[in-house]
C-alpha positions as CSV (number, residue, x, y, z in Angstrom):
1,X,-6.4,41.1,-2.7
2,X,-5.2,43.7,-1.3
3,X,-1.5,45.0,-0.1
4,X,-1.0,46.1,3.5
5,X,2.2,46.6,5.4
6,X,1.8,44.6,8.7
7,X,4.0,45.5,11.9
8,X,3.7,42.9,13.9
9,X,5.0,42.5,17.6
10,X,7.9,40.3,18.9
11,X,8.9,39.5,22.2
12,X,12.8,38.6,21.9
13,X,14.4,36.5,24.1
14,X,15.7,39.2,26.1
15,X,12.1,40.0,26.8
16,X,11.8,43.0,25.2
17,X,9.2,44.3,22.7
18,X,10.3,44.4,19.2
19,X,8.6,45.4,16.1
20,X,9.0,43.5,13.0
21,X,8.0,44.9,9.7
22,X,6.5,43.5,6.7
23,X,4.9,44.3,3.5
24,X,1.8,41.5,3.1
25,X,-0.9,41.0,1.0
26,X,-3.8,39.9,3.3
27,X,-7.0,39.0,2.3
28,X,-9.1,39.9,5.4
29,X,-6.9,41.4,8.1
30,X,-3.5,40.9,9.5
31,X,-2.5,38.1,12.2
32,X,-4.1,38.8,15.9
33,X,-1.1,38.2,18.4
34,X,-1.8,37.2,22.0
35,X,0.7,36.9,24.7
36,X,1.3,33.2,25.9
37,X,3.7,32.1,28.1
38,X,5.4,34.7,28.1
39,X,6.0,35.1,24.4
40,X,3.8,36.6,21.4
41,X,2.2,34.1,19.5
42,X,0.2,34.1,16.2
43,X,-3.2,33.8,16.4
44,X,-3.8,33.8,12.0
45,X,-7.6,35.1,11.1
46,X,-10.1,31.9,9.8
47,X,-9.1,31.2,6.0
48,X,-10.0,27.9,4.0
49,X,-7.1,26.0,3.1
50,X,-7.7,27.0,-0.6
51,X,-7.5,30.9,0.9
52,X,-4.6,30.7,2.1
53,X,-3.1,28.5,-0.8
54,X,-3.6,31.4,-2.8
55,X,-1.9,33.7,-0.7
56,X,1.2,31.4,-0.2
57,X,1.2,31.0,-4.5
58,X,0.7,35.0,-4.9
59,X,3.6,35.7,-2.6
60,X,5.3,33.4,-4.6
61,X,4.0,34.9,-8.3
62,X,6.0,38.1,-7.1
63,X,9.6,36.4,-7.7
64,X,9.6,36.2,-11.5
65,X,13.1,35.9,-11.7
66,X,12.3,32.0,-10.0
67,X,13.5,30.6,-6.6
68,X,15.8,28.2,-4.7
69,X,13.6,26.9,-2.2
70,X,15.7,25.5,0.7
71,X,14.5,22.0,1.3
72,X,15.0,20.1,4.3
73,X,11.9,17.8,4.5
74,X,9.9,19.1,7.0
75,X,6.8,20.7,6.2
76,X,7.3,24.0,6.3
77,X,9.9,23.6,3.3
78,X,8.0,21.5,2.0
79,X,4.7,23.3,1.5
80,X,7.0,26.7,0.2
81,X,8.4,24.5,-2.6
82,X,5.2,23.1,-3.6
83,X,3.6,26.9,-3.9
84,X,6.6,27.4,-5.8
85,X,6.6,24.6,-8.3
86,X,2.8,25.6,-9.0
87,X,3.7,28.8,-9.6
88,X,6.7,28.6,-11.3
89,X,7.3,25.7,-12.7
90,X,11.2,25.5,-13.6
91,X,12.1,28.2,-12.9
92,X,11.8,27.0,-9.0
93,X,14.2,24.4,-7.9
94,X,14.7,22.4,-4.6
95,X,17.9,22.5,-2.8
96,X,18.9,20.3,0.3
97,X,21.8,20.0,2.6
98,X,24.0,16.7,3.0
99,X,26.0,16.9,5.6
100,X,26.5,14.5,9.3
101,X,24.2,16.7,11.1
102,X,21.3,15.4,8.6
103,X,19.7,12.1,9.5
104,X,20.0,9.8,6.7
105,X,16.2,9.4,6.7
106,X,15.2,12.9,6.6
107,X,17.6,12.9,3.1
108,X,15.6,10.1,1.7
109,X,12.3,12.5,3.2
110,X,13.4,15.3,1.2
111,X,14.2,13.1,-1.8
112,X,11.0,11.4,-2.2
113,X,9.1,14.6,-1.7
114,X,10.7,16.8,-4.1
115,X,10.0,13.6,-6.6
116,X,6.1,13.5,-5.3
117,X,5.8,17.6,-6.5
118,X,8.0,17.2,-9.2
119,X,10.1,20.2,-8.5
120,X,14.0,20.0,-9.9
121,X,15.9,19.0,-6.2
122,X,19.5,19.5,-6.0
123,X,21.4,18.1,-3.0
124,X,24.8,19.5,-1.8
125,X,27.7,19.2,0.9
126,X,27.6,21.6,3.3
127,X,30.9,21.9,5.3
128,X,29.7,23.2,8.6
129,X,31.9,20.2,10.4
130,X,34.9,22.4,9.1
131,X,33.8,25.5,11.1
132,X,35.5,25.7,14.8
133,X,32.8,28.5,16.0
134,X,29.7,25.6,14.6
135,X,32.3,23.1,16.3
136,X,32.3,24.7,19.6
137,X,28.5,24.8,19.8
138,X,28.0,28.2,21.8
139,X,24.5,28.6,20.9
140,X,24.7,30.0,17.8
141,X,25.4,26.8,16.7
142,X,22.6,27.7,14.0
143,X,23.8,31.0,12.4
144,X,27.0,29.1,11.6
145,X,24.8,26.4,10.1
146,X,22.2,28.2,8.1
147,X,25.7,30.8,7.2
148,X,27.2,27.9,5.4
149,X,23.8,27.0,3.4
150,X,22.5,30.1,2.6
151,X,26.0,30.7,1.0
152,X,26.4,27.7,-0.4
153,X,23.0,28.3,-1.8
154,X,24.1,31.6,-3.3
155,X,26.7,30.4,-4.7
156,X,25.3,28.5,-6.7
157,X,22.2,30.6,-7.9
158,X,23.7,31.4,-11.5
159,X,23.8,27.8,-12.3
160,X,20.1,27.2,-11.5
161,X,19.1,29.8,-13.3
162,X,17.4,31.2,-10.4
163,X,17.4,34.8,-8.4
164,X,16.2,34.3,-4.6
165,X,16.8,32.0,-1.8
166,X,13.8,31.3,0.1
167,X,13.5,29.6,3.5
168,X,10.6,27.8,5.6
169,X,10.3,30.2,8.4
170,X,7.3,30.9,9.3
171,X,5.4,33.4,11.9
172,X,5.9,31.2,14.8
173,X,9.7,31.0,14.5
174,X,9.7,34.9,15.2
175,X,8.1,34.1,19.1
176,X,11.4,31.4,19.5
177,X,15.7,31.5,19.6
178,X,16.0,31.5,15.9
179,X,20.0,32.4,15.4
180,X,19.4,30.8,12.2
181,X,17.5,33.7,10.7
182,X,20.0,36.4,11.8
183,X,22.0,34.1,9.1
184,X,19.0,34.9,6.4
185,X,18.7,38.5,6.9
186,X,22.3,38.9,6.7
187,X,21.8,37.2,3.2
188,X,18.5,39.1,2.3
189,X,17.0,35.0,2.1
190,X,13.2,35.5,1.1
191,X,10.5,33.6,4.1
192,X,7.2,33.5,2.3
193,X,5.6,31.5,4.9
194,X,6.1,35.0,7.1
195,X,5.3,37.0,3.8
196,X,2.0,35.5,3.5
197,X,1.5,35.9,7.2
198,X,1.5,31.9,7.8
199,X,1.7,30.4,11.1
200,X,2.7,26.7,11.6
201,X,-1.6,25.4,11.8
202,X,-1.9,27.3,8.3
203,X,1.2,25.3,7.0
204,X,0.4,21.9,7.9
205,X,-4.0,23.0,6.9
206,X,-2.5,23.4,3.7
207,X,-0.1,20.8,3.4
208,X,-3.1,18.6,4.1
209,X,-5.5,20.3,1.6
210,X,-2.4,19.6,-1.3
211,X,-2.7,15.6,0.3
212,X,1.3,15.9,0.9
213,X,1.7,12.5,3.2
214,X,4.0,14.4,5.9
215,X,1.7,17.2,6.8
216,X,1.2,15.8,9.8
217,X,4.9,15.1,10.5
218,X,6.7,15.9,13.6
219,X,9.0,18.5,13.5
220,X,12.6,16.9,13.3
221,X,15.7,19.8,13.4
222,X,19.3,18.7,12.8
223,X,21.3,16.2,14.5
224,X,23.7,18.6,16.4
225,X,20.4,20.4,17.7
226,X,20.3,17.6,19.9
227,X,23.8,18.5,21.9
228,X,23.7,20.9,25.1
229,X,25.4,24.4,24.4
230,X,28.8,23.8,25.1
231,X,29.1,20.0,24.4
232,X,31.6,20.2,21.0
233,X,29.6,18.5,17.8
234,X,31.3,15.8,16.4
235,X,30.2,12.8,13.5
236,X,30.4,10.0,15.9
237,X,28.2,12.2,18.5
238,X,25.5,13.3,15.7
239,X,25.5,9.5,14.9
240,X,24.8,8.2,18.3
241,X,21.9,10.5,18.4
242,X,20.7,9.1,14.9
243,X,20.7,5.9,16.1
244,X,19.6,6.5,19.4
245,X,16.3,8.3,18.1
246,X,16.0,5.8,15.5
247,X,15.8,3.2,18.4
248,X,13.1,5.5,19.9
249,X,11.0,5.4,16.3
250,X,11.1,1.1,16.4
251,X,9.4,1.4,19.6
252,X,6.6,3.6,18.6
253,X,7.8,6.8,19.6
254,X,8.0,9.2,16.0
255,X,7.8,12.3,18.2
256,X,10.6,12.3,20.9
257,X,14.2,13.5,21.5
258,X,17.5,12.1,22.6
259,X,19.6,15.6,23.7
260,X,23.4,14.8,24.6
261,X,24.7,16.2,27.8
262,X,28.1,16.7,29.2
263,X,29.8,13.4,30.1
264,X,27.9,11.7,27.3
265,X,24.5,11.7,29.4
266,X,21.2,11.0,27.1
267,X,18.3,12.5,28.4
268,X,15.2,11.2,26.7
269,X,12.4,13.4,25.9
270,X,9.2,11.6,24.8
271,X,5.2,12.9,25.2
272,X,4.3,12.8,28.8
273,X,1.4,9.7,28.1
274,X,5.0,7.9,26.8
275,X,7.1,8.1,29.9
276,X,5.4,5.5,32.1
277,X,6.1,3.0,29.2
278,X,9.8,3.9,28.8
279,X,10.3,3.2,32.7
280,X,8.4,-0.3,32.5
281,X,10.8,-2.4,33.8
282,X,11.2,-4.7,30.5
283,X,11.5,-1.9,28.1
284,X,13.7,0.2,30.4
285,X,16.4,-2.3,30.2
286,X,16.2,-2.9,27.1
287,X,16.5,0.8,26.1
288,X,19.5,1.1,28.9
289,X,21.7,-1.7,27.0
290,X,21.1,0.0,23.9
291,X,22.3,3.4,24.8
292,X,25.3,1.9,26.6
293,X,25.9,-0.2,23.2
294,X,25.7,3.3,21.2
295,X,28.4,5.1,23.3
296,X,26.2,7.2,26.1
297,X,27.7,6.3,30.0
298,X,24.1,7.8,31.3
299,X,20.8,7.6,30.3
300,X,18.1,9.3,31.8
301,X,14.7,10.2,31.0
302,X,13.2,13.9,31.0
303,X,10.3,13.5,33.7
304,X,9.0,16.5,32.1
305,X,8.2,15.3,28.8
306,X,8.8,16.5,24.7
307,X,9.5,19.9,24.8
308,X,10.4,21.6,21.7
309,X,13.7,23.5,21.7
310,X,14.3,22.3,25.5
311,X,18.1,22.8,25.3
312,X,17.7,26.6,24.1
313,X,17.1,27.4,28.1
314,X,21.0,26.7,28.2
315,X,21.9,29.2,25.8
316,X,24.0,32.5,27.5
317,X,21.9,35.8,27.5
318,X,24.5,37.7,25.7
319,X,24.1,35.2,23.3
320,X,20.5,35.2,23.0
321,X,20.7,38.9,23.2
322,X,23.1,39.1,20.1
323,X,20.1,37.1,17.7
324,X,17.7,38.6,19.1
325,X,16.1,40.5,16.3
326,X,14.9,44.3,16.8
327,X,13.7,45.1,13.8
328,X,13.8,42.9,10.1
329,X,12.1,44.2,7.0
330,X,11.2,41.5,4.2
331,X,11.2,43.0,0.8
């Protein structure tokens, strides 16, 4: 295996062309990027599962003074702190955030899966609810979210015995309104996903080559990523949504979102096959009463369908502008 250092391209939001830099080890080549949609996706060369295992754990091998992995339960976490437990044993421990923007389900989730690899999991109180600017949900909502982890994270570094933080991020975040990793680089937090040149189909290839039951989970961000850009967070709000979506999941619908509006307006997003079911007269009344009963005045549903990171359209361009990342070196 050899060590290359890959520049690869990045579209920001502002539309501009940026070049992000990273030392790699590749086996083959670096990632092919093609332009869709208007952004620069990831196009990662043919590797077996087992291929790119091995890159994942040799990226990992590197940090010898051990890791905190942070752990939310999705798979991109998930797959980094496996790679880490295999390759370091104790001295790689899980951490996961507690707080009302976590769905109480996705805590058990990261719970049982940090039992099922066996790594040491710690969970802790975040206090983001105590921050006005992660309050005021301006759309960067995120940095002030991932701030308060990552630093909580540090903090606490000494007592795990461990050296680096290391996040799930992987090469497909870098083509999306990511404020959250402005946070990371600030804080010099370690992405081995991106290190090892991983987009989200090699995550979830390996995932399933390690037989981890979620590999095949939807992707399920915090709570207060449901609210529109300007619509304060709040418990009871986050709550609604939990229970709202949880509604969603006893119907059949695991990939869908419930995003709160001004004037406490739900608008529904499920797959596009889904939305002719929702608007069946039996079930649509039925869903109605039970929004009403939760504490939303409106509820609508999103014609368009599931649409991952919908509500970041809302976000202001000088806000979009200020995370936009121009250039980010991983060491």
């Amino acid at each position: 295996m050899t060590t290359t250092t890959n520049r690869v391209a990045h579209v920001a939001p502002t539309g501009m062309l940026t070049t992000i830099e990273a030392t790699t080890p590749f086996v083959e080549q670096s990632p092919r990027l093609r332009l869709s949609g208007g952004r620069w996706k990831c196009d990662n060369i043919r590797m077996n599962p087992e291929d790119l295992a091995g890159r994942l754990r040799g990226v990992l091998r590197t940090r010898t003074g051990g890791v905190a992995v942070a752990l939310s339960g999705g798979i991109d976490s998930t797959v980094v702190a496996k790679a880490a437990f295999l390759e370091l044993g104790d001295q790689a421990v899980a951490v996961t955030a507690d707080s009302p923007s976590v769905p109480r389900a996705e805590l058990t989730g990261a719970k049982e899966i940090a039992a099922l690899i066996g790594i040491r999991h710690e969970v802790i109180a975040t206090s983001e609810f105590a921050n006005a600017d992660y309050l005021r949900n301006g759309g960067d909502r995120c940095y002030h979210c991932k701030s308060e982890l990552y630093d909580r994270v540090l903090e606490i570094l000494p007592r795990l015995g461990v050296m680096t933080v290391c996040s799930g991020a992987n090469l497909d975040d870098l083509g999306d309104y990511r404020p959250g990793l402005t946070a990371a680089a600030e804080r010099n937090v370690f992405h081995p996903l991106q290190e090892a040149g991983f987009t989200k189909a090699d995550v979830r290839a390996v995932a399933k080559w390690w037989n981890l039951p979620t590999w095949d989970k939807p992707a399920s961000p915090c709570l207060s990523s449901r609210l529109a850009p300007g619509v304060a967070v709040t418990p009871e709000r986050t709550a609604m949504i939990e229970h709202a979506e949880t509604f969603l999941r006893s119907l059949g619908l695991n990939n869908g979102r419930v995003r709160l509006h001004e004037g406490e307006l739900a608008r529904i997003e499920v797959p596009l096959a889904e939305v002719a079911r929702l608007a069946a007269p039996g079930v649509r009344e039925t869903l109605s009463r039970t929004f009403h009963e939760l504490g939303f005045r409106f509820v609508t549903l999103d014609l368009e369908g599931f649409r991952s990171g919908s509500l970041n359209d809302l976000v202001p361009l000088e806000m979009r502008t200020r995370h936009a990342p121009e250039r980010r070196t991983t060491s």
